[in-house]
C-alpha positions in Angstrom: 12.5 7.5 -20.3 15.5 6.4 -18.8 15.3 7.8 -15.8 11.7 6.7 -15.5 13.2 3.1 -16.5 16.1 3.0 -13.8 13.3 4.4 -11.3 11.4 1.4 -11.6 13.9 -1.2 -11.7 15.2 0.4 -8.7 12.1 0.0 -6.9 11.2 -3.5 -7.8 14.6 -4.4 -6.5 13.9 -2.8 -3.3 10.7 -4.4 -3.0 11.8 -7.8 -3.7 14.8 -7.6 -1.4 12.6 -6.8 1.5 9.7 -8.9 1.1 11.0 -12.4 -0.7 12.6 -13.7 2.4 9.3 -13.7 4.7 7.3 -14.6 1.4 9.2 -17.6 0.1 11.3 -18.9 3.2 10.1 -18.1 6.7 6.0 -17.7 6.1 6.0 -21.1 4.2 8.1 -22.6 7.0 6.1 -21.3 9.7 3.0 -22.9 8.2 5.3 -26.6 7.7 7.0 -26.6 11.3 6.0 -25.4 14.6 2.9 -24.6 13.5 1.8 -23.6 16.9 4.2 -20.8 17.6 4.6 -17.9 14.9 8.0 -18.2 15.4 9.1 -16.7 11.8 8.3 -12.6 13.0 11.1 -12.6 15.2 13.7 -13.5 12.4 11.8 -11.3 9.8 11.8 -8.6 12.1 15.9 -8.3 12.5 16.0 -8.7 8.7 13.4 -5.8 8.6 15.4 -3.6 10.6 18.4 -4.7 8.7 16.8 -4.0 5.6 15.6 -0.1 6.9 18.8 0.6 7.7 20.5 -0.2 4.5 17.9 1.4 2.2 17.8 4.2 4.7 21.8 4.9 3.9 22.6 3.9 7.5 24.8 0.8 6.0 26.7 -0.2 3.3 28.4 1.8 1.0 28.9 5.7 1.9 29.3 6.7 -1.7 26.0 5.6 -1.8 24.2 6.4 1.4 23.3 9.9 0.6 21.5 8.7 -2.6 19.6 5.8 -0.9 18.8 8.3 2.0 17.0 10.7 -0.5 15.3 8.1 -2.3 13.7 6.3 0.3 12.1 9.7 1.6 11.8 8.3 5.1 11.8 12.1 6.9 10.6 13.0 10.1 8.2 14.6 10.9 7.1 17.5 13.2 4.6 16.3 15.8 2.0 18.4 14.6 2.4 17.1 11.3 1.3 13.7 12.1 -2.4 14.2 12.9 -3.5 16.3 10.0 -1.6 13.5 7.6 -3.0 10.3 9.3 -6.4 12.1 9.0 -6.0 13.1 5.2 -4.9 9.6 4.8 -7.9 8.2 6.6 -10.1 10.0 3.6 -8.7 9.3 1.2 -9.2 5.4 2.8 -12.8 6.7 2.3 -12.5 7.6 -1.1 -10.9 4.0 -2.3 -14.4 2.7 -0.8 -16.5 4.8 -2.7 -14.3 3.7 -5.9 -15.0 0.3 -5.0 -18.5 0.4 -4.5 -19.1 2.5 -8.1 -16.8 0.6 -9.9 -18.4 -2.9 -8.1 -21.8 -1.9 -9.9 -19.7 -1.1 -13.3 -17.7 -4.6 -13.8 -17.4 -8.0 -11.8 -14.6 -7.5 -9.3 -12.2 -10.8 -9.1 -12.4 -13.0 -6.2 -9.2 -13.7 -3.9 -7.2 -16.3 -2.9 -8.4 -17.5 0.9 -5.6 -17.2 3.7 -5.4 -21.3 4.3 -3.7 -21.9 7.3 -2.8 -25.8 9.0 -5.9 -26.6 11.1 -4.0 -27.0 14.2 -2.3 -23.4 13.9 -3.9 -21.3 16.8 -5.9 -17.8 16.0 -3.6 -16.1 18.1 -0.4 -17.4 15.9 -2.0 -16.4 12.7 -2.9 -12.9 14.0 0.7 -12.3 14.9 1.7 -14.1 11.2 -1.0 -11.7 9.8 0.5 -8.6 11.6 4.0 -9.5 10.5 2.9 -9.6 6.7 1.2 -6.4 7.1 4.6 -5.1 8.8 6.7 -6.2 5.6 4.1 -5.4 3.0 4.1 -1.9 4.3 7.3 -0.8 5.1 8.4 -2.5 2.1 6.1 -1.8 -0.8 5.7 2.5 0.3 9.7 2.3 0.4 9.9 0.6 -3.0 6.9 2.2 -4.9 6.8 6.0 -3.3 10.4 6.0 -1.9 12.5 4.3 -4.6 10.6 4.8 -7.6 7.9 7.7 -7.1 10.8 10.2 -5.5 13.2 10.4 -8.6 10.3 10.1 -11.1 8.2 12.6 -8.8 11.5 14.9 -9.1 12.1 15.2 -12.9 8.5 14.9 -14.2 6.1 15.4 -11.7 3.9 14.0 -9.3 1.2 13.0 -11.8 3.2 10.7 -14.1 5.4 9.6 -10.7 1.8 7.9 -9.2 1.0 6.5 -12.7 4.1 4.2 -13.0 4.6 3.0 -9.5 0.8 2.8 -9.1 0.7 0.9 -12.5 3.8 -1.4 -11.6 2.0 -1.2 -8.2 -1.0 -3.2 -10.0 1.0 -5.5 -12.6 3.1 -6.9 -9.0 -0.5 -7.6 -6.9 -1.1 -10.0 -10.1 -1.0 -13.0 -8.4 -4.2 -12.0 -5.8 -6.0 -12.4 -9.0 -4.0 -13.3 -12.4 -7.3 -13.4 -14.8 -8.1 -9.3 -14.2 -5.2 -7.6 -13.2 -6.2 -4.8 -16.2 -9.7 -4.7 -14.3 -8.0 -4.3 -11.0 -5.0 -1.8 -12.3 -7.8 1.5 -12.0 -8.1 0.7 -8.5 -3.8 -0.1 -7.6 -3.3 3.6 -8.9 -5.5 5.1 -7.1 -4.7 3.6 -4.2 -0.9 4.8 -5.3 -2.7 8.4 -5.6 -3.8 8.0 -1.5 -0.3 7.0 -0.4 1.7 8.7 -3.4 0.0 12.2 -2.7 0.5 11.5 0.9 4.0 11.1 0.4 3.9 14.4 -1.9 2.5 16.5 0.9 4.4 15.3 3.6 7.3 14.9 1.9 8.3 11.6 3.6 7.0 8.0 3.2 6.1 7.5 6.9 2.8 8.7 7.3 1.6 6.0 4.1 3.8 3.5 5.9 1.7 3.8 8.9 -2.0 3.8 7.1 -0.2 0.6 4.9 0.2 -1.3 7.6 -2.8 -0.8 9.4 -5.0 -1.2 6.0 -3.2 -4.6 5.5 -3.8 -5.6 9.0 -7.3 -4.8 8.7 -7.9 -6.4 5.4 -5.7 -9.4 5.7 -7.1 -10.0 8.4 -10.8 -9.6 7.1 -9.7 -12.4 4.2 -8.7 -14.7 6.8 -12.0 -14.5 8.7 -14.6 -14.4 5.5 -12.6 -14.9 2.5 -13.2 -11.8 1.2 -10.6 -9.3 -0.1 -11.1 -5.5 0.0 -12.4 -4.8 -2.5 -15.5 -7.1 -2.1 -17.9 -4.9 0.3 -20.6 -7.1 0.2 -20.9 -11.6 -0.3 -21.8 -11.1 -3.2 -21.9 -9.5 -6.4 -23.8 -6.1 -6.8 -26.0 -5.4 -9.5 -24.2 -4.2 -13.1 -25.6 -0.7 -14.3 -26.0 -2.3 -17.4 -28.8 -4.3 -16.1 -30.1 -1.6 -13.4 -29.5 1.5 -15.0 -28.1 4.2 -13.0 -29.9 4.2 -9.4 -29.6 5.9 -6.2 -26.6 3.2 -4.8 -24.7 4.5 -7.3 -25.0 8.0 -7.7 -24.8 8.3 -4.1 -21.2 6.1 -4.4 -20.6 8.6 -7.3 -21.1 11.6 -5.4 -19.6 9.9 -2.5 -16.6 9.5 -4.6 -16.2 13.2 -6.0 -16.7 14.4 -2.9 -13.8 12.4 -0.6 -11.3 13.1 -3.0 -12.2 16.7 -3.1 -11.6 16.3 0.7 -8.6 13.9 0.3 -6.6 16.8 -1.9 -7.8 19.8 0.3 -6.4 17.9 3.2 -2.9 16.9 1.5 -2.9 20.8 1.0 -2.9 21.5 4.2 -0.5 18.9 5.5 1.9 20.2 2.8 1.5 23.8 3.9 1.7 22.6 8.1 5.1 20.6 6.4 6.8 24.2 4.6 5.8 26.1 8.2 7.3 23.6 10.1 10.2 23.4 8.3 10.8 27.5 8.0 
């Protein structure tokens, strides 16, 4: 429990010191002051590369750097590697879709806070805003939640219980895009810790998840901005409940839909671990 306990803080720590300066200072300034130039990415991008390179064991202390190095599981990978993990990535994308869509038609999924931006703030600037909080949110959530705290968790008991916590801390931290069902949401942060935790498993590094982060956000930040709908809302509105309907086609079909990608999902983490051992022998 300790170890599991030091894991998390670990990662928390990690996360916050990576993301709280574009979150709380240099976003919020960037929609007060020069509202017409998205001037905050450049700054956020040297602390970013800062930040890698500490975390990474590049910097600071060397009594340390090993540890830190190991922990944030940032390995790279052969170049035939790459495509069989973005793909097994991509389904299991497919398989978070089908989740949505059954568990849509089992309980009312939250709303989201809209992306509010100054009126006089052009497209183009909040596309490049948008990108740059895609940029942090990746490269610093996989390195706190399946670097820092899945890899020594992962290590002593396992990958199973390593995806629960950080994909349950994963949930408990995303309370704020909707504070009244964060228990309703918490199914749906762990299993998308399962895509980009068993990613991380099978290619034994967190780059391949860092990649599909940031594009996901990109894609789905950027789909709140221009409907006001998060991800997890497929449709304007809210689907009909089972309870009411009964069970129907839609939702056998996203149950079977379901089933099937992560049978697909875990077949094709297989094979990236297996193109990973060759690679490496």
């Amino acid at each position: 429990m300790t170890a599991i306990i030091a894991a998390v803080m670990f990662g928390v720590a990690v996360l916050f010191a990576g993301s709280l300066p574009w979150g709380f200072v240099l976003a919020p300034l960037n929609l007060r002051a020069g509202v017409s130039v998205p001037w905050a990415a450049l700054p956020m991008a040297a602390y970013l590369w800062a930040y890698w390179r500490f975390i990474r064991g590049d910097w600071g202390s060397p009594h340390s750097a090993a540890m830190r190095r190991e922990y944030l599981r940032a390995h790279a990978l052969p170049a035939d590697v790459w495509p069989a993990a973005l793909v097994a990535g991509l389904i299991g994308f497919g398989a978070l879709f089908a989740l949505i869509a059954v568990m849509s038609r089992l309980v009312p999924l939250p709303q989201s806070a809209p992306i509010i931006t100054p009126p006089e703030m052009p497209a183009a600037t909040v596309l490049v805003l948008l990108t740059m909080a895609s940029l942090v949110a990746g490269v610093t959530e996989e390195a706190a939640f399946r670097g820092y705290m899945q890899t020594p968790i992962e290590q002593r008991y396992g990958l199973s219980l390593a995806i629960l916590v950080n994909g349950t801390m994963f949930g408990l931290l995303h309370f704020p895009n909707h504070p009244d069902d964060v228990l309703t949401m918490l199914p749906y942060y762990i299993a998308v810790a399962a895509v980009y935790g068993g990613l991380t498993w099978a290619a034994n590094s967190i780059l391949p998840s860092l990649v599909l982060h940031v594009g996901g956000d990109v894609w789905s930040l950027g789909r709140l901005w221009m409907t006001g709908r998060p991800e997890w809302q497929l449709s304007p509105s809210q689907p009909a409940l089972i309870r009411d309907t009964g069970l129907d086609r839609s939702f056998l079909v996203a149950s079977a839909s379901l089933i099937a990608l992560t049978g697909l999902m875990v077949a094709g983490y297989r094979v990236v671990r297996r193109m990973r051992r060759a690679a490496q022998a």
